[in-house]
VEXMAR-193469 format. One record per residue (C-alpha): residue in one letter; x, y, z. Coordinates in steps of 0.001 Angstrom, whole numbers, padded with zeros to 6 digits, always signed. Layout:
BEGIN
AXYZ...
END
This chain:
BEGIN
X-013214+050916+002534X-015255+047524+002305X-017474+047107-001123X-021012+047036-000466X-022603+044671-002335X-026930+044788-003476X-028887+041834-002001X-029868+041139-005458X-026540+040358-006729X-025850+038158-003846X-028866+036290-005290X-027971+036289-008950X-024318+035157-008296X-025824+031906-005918X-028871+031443-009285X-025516+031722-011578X-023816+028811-009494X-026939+026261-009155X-027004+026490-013042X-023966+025250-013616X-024326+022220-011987X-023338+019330-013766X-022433+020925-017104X-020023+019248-019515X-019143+022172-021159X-016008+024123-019362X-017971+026650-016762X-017625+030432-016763X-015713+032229-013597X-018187+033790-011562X-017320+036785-009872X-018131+036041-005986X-018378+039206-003364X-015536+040598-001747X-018073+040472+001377X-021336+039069+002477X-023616+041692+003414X-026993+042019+003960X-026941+045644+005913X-028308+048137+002769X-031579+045913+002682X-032392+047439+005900X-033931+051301+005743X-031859+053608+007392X-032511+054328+011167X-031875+056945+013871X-031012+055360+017181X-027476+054531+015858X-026572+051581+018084X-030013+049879+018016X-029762+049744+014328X-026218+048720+014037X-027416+045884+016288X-030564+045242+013899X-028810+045382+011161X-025651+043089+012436X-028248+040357+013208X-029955+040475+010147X-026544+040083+008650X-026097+037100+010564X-029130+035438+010049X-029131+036029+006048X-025387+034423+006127X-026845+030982+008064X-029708+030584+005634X-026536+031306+002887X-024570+028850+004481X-027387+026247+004857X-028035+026357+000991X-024943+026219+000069X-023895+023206+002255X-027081+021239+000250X-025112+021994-002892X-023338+019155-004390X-020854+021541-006698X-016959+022722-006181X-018486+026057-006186X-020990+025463-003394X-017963+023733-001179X-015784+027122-001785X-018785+029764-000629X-019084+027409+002250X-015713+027727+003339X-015695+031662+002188X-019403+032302+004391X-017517+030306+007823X-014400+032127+007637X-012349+029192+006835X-010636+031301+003605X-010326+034660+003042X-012405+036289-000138X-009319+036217-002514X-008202+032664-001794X-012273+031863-002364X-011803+034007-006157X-008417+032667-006504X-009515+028294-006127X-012428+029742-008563X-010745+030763-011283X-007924+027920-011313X-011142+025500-011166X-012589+027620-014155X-009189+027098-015889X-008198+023443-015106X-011851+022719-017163X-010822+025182-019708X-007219+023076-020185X-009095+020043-019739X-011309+020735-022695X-008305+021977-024939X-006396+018249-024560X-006784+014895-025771X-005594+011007-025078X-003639+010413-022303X-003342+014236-020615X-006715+014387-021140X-007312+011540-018957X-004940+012007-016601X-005744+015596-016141X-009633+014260-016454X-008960+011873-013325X-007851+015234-011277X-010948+017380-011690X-013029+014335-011543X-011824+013619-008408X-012437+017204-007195X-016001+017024-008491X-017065+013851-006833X-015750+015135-003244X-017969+017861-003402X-020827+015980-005040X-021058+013852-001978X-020450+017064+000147X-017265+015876+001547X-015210+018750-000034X-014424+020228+002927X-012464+023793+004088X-009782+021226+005275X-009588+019610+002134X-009443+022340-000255X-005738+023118+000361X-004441+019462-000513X-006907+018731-003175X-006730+022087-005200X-002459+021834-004899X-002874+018601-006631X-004902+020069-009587X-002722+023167-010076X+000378+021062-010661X-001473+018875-012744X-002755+021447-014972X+000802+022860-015072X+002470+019491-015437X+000138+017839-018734X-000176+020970-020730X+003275+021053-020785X+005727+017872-019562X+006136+014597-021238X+004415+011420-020110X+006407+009684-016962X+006708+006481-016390X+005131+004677-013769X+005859+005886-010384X+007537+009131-011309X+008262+011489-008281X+008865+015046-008135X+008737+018174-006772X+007917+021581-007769X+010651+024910-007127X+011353+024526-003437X+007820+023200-002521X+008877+020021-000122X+005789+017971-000718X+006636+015091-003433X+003956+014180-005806X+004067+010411-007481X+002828+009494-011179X-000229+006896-010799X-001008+005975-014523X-004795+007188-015022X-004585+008878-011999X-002544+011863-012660X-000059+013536-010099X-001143+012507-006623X+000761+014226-003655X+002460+011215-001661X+002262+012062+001725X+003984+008883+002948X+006939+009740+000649X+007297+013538+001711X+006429+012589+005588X+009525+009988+005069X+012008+012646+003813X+010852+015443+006470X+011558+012913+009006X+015073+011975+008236X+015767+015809+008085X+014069+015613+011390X+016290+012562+012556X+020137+014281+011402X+018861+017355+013768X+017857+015594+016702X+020924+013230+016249X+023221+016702+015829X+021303+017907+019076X+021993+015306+020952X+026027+014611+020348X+026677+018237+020481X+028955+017883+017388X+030665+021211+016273X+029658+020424+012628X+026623+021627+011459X+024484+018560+010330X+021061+020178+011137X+019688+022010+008129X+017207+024407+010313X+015674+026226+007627X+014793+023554+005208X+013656+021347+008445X+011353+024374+009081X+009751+024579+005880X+009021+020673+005228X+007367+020609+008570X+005427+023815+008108X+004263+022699+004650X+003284+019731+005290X+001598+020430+008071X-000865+022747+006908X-001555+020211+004522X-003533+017881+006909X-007397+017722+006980X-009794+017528+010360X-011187+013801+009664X-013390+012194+012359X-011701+014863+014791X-008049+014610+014263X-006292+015609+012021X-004851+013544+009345X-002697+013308+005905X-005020+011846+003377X-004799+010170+000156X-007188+011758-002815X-007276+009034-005370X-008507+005818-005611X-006402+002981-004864X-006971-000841-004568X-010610-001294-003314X-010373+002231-001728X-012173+005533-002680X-010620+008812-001590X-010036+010502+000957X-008544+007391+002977X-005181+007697+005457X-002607+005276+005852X-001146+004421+009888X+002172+004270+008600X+001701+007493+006879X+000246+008698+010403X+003059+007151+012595X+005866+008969+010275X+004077+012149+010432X+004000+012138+013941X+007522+010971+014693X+008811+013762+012224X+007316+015950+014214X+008430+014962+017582X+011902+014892+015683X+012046+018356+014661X+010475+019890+018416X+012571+018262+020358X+015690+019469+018276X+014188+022523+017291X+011523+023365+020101X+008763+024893+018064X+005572+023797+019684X+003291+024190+016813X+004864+021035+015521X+004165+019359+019394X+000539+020002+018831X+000309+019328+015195X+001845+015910+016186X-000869+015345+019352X-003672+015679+016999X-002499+013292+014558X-003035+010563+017049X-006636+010071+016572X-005988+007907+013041X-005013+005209+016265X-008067+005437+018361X-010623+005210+015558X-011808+001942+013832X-011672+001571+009894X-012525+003291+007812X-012081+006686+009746X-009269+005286+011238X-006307+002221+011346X-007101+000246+014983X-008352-002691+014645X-008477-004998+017991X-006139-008182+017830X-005605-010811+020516X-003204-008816+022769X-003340-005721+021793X-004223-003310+018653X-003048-003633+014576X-002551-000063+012859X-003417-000681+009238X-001407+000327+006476X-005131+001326+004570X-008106+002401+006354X-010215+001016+003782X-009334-002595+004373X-009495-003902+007651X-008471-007593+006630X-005541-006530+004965X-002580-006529+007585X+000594-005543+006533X+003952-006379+008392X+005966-003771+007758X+003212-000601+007751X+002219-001299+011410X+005855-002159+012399X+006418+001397+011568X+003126+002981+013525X+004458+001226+016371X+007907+002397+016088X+006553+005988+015229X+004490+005978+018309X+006968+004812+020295X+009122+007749+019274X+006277+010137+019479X+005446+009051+022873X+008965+009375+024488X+010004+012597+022198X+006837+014144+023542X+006297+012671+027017X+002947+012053+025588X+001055+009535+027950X-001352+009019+025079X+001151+008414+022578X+002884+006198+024745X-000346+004104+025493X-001371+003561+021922X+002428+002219+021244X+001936-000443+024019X-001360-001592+022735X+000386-001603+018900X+003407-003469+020713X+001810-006405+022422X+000309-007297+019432X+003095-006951+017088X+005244-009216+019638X+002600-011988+018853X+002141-011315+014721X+006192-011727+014209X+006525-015552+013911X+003666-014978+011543X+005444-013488+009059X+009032-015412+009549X+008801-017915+006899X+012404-019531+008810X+013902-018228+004579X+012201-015371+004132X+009438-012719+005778X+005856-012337+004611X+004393-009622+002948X+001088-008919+004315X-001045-011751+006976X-001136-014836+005493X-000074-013789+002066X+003187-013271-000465X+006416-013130+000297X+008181-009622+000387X+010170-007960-002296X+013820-007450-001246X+012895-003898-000672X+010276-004634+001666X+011739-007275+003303X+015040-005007+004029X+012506-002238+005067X+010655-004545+007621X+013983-005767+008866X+015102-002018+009718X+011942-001655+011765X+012639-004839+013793X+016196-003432+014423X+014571+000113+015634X+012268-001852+017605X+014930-003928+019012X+016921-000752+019820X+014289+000866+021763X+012259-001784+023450X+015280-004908+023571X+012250-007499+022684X+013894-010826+022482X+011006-011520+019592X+012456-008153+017768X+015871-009055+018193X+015616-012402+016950X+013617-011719+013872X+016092-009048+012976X+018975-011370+013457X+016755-013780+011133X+015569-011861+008612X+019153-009795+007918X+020690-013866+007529X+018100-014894+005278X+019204-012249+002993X+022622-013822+002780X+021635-017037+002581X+021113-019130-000669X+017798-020780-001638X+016828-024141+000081X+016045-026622-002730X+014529-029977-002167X+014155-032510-005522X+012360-035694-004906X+013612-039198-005871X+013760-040408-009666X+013795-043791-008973X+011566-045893-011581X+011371-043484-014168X+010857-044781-017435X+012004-044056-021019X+008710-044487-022347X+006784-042539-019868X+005870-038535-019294X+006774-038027-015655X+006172-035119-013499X+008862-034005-011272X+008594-031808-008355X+010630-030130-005910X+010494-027270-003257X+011902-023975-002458X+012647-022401+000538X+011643-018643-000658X+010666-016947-003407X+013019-017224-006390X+014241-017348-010132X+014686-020951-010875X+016340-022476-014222X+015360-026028-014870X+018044-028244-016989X+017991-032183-018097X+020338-032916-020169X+021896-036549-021541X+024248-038525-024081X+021323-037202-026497X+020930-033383-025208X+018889-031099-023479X+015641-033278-022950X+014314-030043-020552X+015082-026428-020386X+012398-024355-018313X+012845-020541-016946X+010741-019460-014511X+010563-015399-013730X+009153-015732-010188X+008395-018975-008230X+006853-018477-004358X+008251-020474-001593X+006449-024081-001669X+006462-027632-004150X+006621-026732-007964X+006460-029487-010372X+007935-029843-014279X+007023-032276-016545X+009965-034712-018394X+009941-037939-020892X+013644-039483-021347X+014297-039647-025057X+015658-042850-024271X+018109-045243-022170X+021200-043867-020704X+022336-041333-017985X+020810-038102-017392X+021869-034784-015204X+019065-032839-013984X+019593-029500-012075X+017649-027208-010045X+019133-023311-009675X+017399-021113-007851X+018185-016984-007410X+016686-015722-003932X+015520-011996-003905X+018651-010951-002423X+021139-012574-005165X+022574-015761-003628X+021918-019140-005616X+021037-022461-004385X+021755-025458-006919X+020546-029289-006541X+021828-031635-008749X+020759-035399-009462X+022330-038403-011684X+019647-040822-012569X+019825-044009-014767X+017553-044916-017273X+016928-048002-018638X+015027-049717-021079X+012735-052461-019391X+013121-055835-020389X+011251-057716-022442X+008797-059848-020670X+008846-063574-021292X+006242-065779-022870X+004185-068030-020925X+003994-071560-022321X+000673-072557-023318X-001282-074449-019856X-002314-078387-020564X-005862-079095-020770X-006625-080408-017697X-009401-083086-018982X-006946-085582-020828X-007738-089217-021457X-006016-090846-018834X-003695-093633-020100X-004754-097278-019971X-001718-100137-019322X-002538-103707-021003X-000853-106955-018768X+000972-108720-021023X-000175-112403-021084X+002206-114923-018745X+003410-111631-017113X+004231-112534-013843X+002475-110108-011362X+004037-107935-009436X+005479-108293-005854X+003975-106438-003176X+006789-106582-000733X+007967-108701+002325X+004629-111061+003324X+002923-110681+000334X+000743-113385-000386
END
C-alpha cells in the first residue's frame, strides 16, 4: 500500500532543502517522500470518478509548480527531486544518491591534505554542475559513480601515482588518477577495451573458428555498462568527461571517445545481434553533426575535422580524428547506417588533405602545426593509417603508413655546419640540425681534453646551436649523437684544425712627404754635359 504523505511535510522537506544551500558545514540527510501526492488536501467527495479525476489533476498541477521550483534551485538536492518529480529515478535511487551525497561531505570533513583535496575536487565538481543547473537525470548516474569510488578509494587506499588506472570488483568501466582531480572515470580508456572484446568476437564470427575466442558474457556486460553510462547532450547521446582538463570545464566529450564508442558497438551487434547496442550506437552520432562545444565538427576545406576536445576548436589532433574517421567508417558499414557512412566521407576527404601536414618526411606531428609525437602516439597514429589503408586503399593512407612505420627504424638525420675559421681565441657558436625529435650528446674533445660536454633530455626537430672556445692550437674531434624516439642513433663527426694566427708584421714608418729637395753644385771647369747626337 503506497504512503500517503501531508501537504505540509511536502513543504517542510522542500523549506529543509533551500536552507541548506551553500553551507560549509557537512549537510544533514533529509528524508524525501516515498511519493508525491497532493490527493488528501482535497475534501472527500461522492461522485467517485469525478473526484478521482479532480483530485488526479490537482495532483498534477501541484507536481509542475514542484518541478518548476525545484528546476530554479541551484543545489545537488534540487537536481535529484527533479529527476525523482519527472520519473527519471525511482524514490529509492532518489534516497539512496541522498544519503551517499550526505556521506561523501561527512568523509570529506573527517580528512585532511591531499585526500581531502582530491576527494574535495569530486564533490566540488558535483556541486558546481548543479549550481549552474546542468546536473541533469542523465548525468547523475556517471557523476555520482565517480564520487562513490572516490569516497571508497581516499578513506582508505594509498596515494597513486600519476595516471593510475583501475577498476572496481567486476565493474568494466576504468577510472584514471588525475592529481587534484581525484578518480575520474576514463571513458576513452574503457570504450578502447570494450571494443577490442568487441573486435576478437566479430573476428571469431566471421572465420567460423571452432575455438572459442568470443567471451559473450563479459562482451555483454562492458557494453551494457557502459552504455547506460552516456548522457542526452544537445540531443544525442554522448560519453562525457566530468573534470576539468586543459582550458576545458566539465562536462565536455571527446570524437575519438565518440568514434570508439560507436564502433564497439557495431562490433559487438553484428557478432552478437543485440539491437539495443545498434541504437545505442545511432544516437551517439550526433557528437559529429554538432559544432564545438556541444559537439567535434568543425568545417575544413574538403570536408569535416572531428576534434579530439569539444572545448577547443583550434586544437586539431592527428591521431584523435584519424580514429573518428576510422570508427565511423566501421560504424557505417557494421550498421548499414547511411548516416554513419556520410559523416565518415565528410571526416575522410578532409583527413586525405591534413596527412602531408603532419609527415614531417622523419617523423609525424602531434597536433596541427605543433610538436612532434611521442613514440606512443606516433605508433598509435600509424595503426590508424594502416586501418584506414585496409578499408578505404587511399594511396595518401598507404603511403603515410609505409612512411611513418620506416621512420621508426630509421636513425636521426644530423646536419653540423662548417668549422672553418674558428679561432683559438674566440667563443664560437656552433649549430646543427636534426631531423626529429631526439636525445642528443654533444662532445669536443682535443690533445688537451674535453673542451665541451653538453646533454640534452629532449631536442625538437630543427637548428640547435652550442657554444665552444678552443683552449688552444691543435686538432679537435667534435661529435653529434642523437637518440630518435624509437631507439636508433644517428652520429656526425668532424676533425677541425686549429691554429694560432700569426703574428702580424710591422709597418715601417712612411717618409714625410715635404723633404728639402737636394741641390747639385757644377763644379768649376766641369765640362757640361752632352745632350746626344746634334747637340749644339
Amino acid at each position: 500500500m503506497v504512503d500517503r504523505v501531508k501537504w505540509w511535510r511536502v513543504l517542510v522537506v522542500a523549506v529543509l532543502m533551500v536552507a541548506g544551500c551553500g553551507e560549509e558545514q557537512p549537510p544533514k540527510p533529509v528524508p524525501t517522500p516515498t511519493r508525491f501526492d497532493t490527493i488528501d488536501r482535497l475534501p472527500a467527495k461522492t461522485g467517485g470518478f469525478e473526484a478521482l479525476v479532480e483530485r488526479r489533476e490537482a495532483y498534477e498541477a501541484a507536481r509542475r509548480d514542484e518541478i518548476a521550483r525545484m528546476r530554479r534551485s541551484k543545489t545537488v538536492e534540487g537536481a535529484l527531486r527533479v529527476a525523482r518529480l519527472t520519473g527519471r529515478i525511482t524514490p529509492g535511487a532518489e534516497n539512496s544518491m541522498r544519503q551517499e551525497w550526505h556521506d561523501a561531505n561527512v568523509a570529506l570533513a573527517k580528512l585532511s591534505g591531499v585526500r581531502a583535496t582530491e576527494l574535495g575536487y569530486t564533490v566540488g565538481a558535483i556541486r558546481s554542475l548543479a549550481s549552474v543547473r546542468m546536473l541533469t537525470a542523465d548525468r547523475l548516474r556517471p557523476t555520482f559513480l565517480i564520487l562513490r569510488q572516490n569516497v571508497r578509494f581516499w578513506k582508505a587506499q594509498p596515494v597513486p601515482a600519476s595516471g593510475f588506472r583501475t577498476t572496481f570488483g567486476r565493474d568494466p568501466v576504468i577510472f584514471q588518477y588525475y592529481p587534484g582531480r581525484g578518480l575520474q572515470v576514463q571513458p576513452l580508456a574503457s570504450w578502447g577495451r570494450a571494443n577490442a572484446i568487441a573486435g576478437s568476437c566479430l573476428a571469431a564470427m566471421r572465420s567460423r573458428t571452432t575455438k572459442d575466442t568470443c567471451r559473450k558474457a563479459i562482451l555483454t556486460r562492458s557494453l551494457d555498462r557502459l552504455a547506460s553510462l552516456g548522457a542526452r547532450r544537445s540531443g544525442y547521446l554522448a560519453w562525457e568527461y566530468y573534470f576539468a582538463y586543459g582550458t576545458g570545464a566539465p562536462p565536455w566529450v571527446s570524437g575519438m571517445t565518440q568514434a570508439t564508442a560507436t564502433q564497439a558497438l557495431a562490433r559487438g551487434y553484428r557478432a552478437l545481434g543485440h539491437k539495443r547496442w545498434k541504437r545505442a550506437a545511432e544516437k551517439a552520432l550526433g557528437a559529429f553533426e554538432q559544432p564545438p562545444p556541444s559537439g567535434v565538427r568543425v568545417s575544413v576545406p574538403g570536408g569535416s575535422h572531428y576534434l579530439l576536445y569539444s572545448f577547443s576548436p583550434s586544437h586539431r589532433v592527428f591521431n584523435g580524428g584519424l580514429q573518428a574517421v576510422l570508427g565511423l567508417r566501421d560504424t557505417g558499414a557494421l550498421l548499414h547506417s547511411g548516416r554513419a557512412t556520410k559523416l565518415f566521407r565528410a571526416g575522410d576527404r578532409a583527413a586525405r588533405r591534413e596527412v602531408d601536414e603532419y609527415d614531417t618526411g622523419a617523423w609525424s606531428l602531434y597536433s596541427e602545426n605543433g610538436a612532434e609525437s611521442t613514440l606512443s602516439y606516433h605508433e598509435l597514429t600509424a595503426g590508424f593509417l594502416a586501418g584506414l589503408c585496409d578499408r578505404t586503399d587511399a594511396r595518401s593512407y598507404c603511403r603515410a603508413s609505409r612512411n611513418f612505420a620506416r621512420y621508426e627504424r630509421e636513425p636521426t638525420r644530423i646536419g653540423l655546419e662548417r668549422l672553418k675559421g674558428t679561432r683559438w681565441d674566440r667563443t664560437r657558436t656552433v649549430r646543427f640540425t636534426l631531423s626529429k625529435v631526439s636525445s642528443v650528446k654533444v662532445r669536443v674533445w682535443g690533445a688537451r681534453g674535453v673542451s665541451v660536454s653538453r646533454d640534452f633530455a629532449k631536442l625538437p626537430r630543427g637548428t640547435h646551436s652550442f657554444a665552444w672556445k678552443p683552449p688552444g692550437r691543435g686538432r679537435y674531434r667534435v661529435r653529434i649523437e642523437a637518440r630518435g624516439p624509437s631507439g636508433p642513433v644517428g652520429v656526425e663527426e668532424r676533425t677541425v684544425k686549429i691554429r694560432t694566427p700569426a703574428k702580424p708584421k710591422k709597418k715601417k714608418p712612411k717618409q714625410d712627404k715635404l723633404q728639402p729637395e737636394k741641390k747639385t753644385e757644377k763644379k768649376e771647369g766641369a765640362a757640361p754635359r752632352s745632350r746626344g747626337k746634334g747637340s749644339p
